[in-house]
Structures are given as C-alpha cells and as structure tokens.
N, C-alpha and C positions, 0 to 999 in steps of 0.2 A: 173405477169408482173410488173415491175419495172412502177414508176409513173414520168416520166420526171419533173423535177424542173423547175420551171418560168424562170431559165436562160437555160432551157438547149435546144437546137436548134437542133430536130431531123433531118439528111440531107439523103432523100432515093435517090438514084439518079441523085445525085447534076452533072451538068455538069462542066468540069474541066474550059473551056471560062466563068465560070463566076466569078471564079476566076483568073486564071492568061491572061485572056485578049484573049486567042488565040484559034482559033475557032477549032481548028486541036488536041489540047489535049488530051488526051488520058481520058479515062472514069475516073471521081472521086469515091474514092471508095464512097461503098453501105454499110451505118450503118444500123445495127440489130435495131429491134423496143424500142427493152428492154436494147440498149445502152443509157447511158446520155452523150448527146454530149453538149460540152461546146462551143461558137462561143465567141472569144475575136476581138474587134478594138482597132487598135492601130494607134497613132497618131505617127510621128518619126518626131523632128526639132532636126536643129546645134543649136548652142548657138547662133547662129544671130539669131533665130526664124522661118529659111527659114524651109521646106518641103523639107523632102529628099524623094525622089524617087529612082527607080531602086534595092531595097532589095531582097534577094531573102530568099528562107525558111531558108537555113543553115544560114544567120545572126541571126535568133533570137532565144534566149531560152525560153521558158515560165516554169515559175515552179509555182507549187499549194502548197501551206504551205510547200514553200524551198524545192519540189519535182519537178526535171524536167517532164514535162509531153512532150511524143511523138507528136510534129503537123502532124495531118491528112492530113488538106486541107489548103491551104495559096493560096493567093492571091491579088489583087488590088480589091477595091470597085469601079472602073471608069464606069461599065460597066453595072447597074443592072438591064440593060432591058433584059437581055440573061435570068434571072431565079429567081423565086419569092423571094428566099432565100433573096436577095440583095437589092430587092426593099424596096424605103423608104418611111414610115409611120409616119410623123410629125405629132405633136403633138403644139398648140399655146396657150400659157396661158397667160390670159390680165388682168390686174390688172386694176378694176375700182373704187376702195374702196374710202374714204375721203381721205387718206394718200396721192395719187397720183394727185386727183384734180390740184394742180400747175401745173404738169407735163404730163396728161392726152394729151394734145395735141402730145407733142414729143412723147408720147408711139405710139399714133394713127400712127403718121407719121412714128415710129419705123416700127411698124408693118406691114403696107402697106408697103414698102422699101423692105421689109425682103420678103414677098412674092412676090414681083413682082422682086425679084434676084434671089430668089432658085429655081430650078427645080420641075415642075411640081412632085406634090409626090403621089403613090399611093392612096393614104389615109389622109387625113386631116381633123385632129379631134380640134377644139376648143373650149375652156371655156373663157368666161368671167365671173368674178368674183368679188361680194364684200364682203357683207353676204348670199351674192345665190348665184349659182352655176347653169349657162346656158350653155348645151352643144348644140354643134353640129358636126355632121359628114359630110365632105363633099369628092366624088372621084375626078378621074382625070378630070372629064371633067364639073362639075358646083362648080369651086372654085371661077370665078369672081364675084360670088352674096354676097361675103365675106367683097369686099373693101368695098360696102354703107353701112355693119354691122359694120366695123369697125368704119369708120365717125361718126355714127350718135349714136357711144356709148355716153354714160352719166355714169359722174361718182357720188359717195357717199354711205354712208353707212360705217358698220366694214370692216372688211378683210378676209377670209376664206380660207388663203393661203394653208397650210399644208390640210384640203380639196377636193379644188378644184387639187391639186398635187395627192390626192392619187384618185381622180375617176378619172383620166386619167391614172393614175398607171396600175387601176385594169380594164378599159376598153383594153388596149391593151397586158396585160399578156398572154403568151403564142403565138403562130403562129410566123411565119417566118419574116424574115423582118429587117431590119437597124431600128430602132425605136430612134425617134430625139424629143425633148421637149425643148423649146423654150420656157423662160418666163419672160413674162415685169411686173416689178414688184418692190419696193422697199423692199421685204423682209419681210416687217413688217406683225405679225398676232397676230388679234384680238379675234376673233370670233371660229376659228374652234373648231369640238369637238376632234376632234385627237390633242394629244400633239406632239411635234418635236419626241421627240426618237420615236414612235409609226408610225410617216413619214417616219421616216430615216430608220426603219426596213423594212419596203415596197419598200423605194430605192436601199439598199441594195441586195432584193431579187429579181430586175428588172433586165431587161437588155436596158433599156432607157437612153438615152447618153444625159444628161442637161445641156441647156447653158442658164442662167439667163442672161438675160441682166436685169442690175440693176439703177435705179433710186433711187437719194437722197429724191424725195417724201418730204413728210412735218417733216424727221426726223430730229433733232436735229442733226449736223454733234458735232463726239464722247458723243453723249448721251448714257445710256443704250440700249436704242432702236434700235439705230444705230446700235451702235456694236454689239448686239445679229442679227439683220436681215444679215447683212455685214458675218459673221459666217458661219451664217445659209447656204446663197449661196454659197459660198464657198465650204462648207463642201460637198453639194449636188453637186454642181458639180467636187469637187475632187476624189468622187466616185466611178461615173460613167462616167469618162474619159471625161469629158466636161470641161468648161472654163467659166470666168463671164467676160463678157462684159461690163463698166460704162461708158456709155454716156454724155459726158457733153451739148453738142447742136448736131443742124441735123450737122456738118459737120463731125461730129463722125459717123455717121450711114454707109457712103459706107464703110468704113475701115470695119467696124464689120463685117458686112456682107459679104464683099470679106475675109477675113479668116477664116469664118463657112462653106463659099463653098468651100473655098481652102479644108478643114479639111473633109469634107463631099469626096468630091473627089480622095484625097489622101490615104485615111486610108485604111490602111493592115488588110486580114482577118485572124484570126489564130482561127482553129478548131482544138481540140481537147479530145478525152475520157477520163475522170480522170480516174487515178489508184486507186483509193480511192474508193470501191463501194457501201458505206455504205451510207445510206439514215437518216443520222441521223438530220437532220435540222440545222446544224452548218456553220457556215459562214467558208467560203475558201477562203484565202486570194490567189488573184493573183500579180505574179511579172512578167514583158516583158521587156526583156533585148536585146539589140542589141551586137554585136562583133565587136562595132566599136566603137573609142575612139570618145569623144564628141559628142556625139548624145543623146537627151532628147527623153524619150519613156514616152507618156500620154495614158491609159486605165484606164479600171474600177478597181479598188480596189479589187474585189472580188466578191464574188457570194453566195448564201444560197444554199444546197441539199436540195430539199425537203423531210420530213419525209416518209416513208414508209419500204414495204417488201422488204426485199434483195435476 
C-alpha cells in the first residue's frame, strides 16, 4: 500500500455540506486508502484586494507541474463544524528572544487580539520561544488560561526561530484539518540548530498555511539582518499561501486580524488525485487559476510526494 505524503489528505466519506454549504448534497465521492489525495486552499481577490465569493468548480484550473489535474471535491471552508476534514487547527508562535524586547508588549497585545477574534479552533497548539522552546496544547474548551500566559511572558535570550517553526511543523503532520500558523516574530534567528533551507524543506512538505505577523524588533531597518529576516517571511509564507502582516502600532492590529478571518472564511477547497503516481520525493509545483479576468489566486506553491512503493 502506497504511503500517503505529509500533504496528502485522505477523504473516506467526506460529506458533500462540508463542502459546498448545502446539507441536501448529494454523497462526496469515497477515495481508495492507497489514493494520494491532494487538498489545495485557495485564496481569490480583485485587484482592490476585496474577496470574491460565489466561484463555482468549473471556474478554476489547477495544474501540477503545467498538468491539469481533475477537481474531485470543491467547496467553501464557511462551515467546518459539519466534518473533521475542515476543522481548524491553529497553531501560535511568540517570539520572546532579546531581539523583540522593545516590542514584546505590542506582540502580547498582538496576540491576545488575535485570539479573542478568531474562532474558537479545534486545537490550539503554542510555543514560545527564545533559545527554549515551550509548548503547549490546548482544545476547544480551556483556551482562556492562555491570555495570563501570554501577559505574564518575559522576554530575552538568542532566537530559535527556524526551531521552534519546525516542532510545530512536525507536531501537526499528517491528520485532517485546515492547519493555520500564526507567528509573532521579527524574523531574526540566532540560535537554532536547523539552517533556513533545512526549515523551508519541512514547509515545503506541509500543508500549514503561515501568516507571520512581523515586528522590526531590535533590527537595524536595511541592515543585513533585516533583510535576511524580512526574506525569510516572506518566502515562508509565499509558500504556503499565507500573507505577512507588519504592524506598526495597536491600531494596526484590528485590520490584520479582520483579513486573516475574512481569508480563513473565504477560502475554496479544491481536492484532488494527481496523475503522477510515482512516489519519488520530488516537489510538485502547484498553479490555481481562475476563468475570470482580474482576479489574484494566493495558495501553496506546491507540495513534496513522499518517497515509497508504487
């Protein structure tokens, strides 16, 4: 039997309402065990930035290295209390390092913000982080013992970015779920033992959708450091179909936050089986096209097979 890949999202009996909204749908099909099902989000604005809504499957193409692939299942993400598939699984990374000391308070204040607007999520796992790495997991129903952790953080020490990035990585690999990473953070790393490209292979092979909100912290604005960190987010979340957020004060924070839920609520689901059945560990570049002039489509870049038997 074929070994499903970190991105691949096997669907046995997915209900068709939890996709397209409507409780009357007719059964979604039933993938074989030893299919790899691909699950792609896709973000869709006009060039004003607005959210389009109202797509239906025949608007979009998806192709795998310039190969149209058939969409299975499509849908809206509005709705993911109908089936586990959909359910969201956030993820909260806090930068408490020396670097951010100036800005430690706004992060705090970030962060409390940020969860007392998103929707209660299945699962809510966070780190904080400078040269340690402190997790925790918390469910749907003792997430307020979080706010007095945040508060009463302290910061200093190195950095551990790249890290504290990849043990949330490899904690939520695999299983079902919208999987969202969320991190405050000015970029900069000190300490960790993983290098950037050795991170970016692990993001690469997720399916974790990153939205850095980022802090200028103690960098030299256009220092080297700067622009390596500034890069760095970027790159991580051009990815995997996220966005970077730059805060300058709190009156920055509701804006952010009402377009990560607008984006969280909006986004299109598009499953489907590559035709490509070879397991050879090679990155597969994804491209999500719409059939409609002026419309900007943001997703993951692509995805790794994992190696195995064909």
């Amino acid at each position: 039997m074929r070994r499903p890949g970190l991105v691949a999202a096997v669907l046995v009996g997915l209900p068709a309402a939890a996709f397209a909204g409507e409780r009357r749908s007719p059964p979604a099909p039933v993938f074989p065990a030893d299919l790899d099902v691909v699950n792609v989000t896709a973000t869709v604005r006009d060039a004003a930035g607005h959210l389009i809504g109202g797509l239906k499957a025949e608007d979009f193409v998806v192709l795998e290295d310039g190969r149209p692939q058939a969409i299975q299942v499509f849908g809206r993400a509005v709705d993911p209390g109908h089936d586990e598939t959909l359910a969201l699984d956030l993820g909260l990374l806090m930068d408490t390092s020396q670097s951010m000391l100036e800005e430690l308070k706004l992060s705090q204040e970030a962060a409390t913000r940020f969860l007392q607007a998103i929707p209660r999520a299945r699962e809510l796992i966070t780190i904080f982080f400078d040269q340690d790495i402190r997790l925790s997991r918390y469910d749907s129903e003792n997430q307020q013992g979080l706010f007095d952790r945040i508060e009463q953080a302290k910061g200093g020490g190195n950095t551990a970015l790249y890290d504290a990035m990849a043990v949330y990585l490899s904690r939520v690999a695999g299983g079902t779920g919208r999987k969202v990473l969320v991190v405050f953070t000015d970029g900069d790393d000190t300490t960790s033992a993983l290098s950037v490209g050795e991170l970016i292979r692990l993001v690469r092979s997720s399916t974790v959708t990153i939205y850095p909100i980022a802090f200028t912290g103690g960098l030299q604005a256009g220092s080297p450091s700067a622009l390596r960190s500034r890069g760095f987010l970027n790159e991580v979340a051009d990815l995997t179909g996220g966005q970077v957020f730059r805060p300058a004060a709190s009156r920055d924070l509701p804006g952010i936050y009402q377009r990560i839920l607008e984006e969280l609520s909006g986004q299109y689901v598009l499953v489907f089986v590559s035709d490509n059945a070879r397991h050879d560990g090679k990155y597969r570049k994804l491209k999500v096209q719409v059939r409609r002039e002026g419309l900007r489509v943001r997703h993951r870049e692509g995805y790794v097979r994992s190696e195995g038997a064909d």
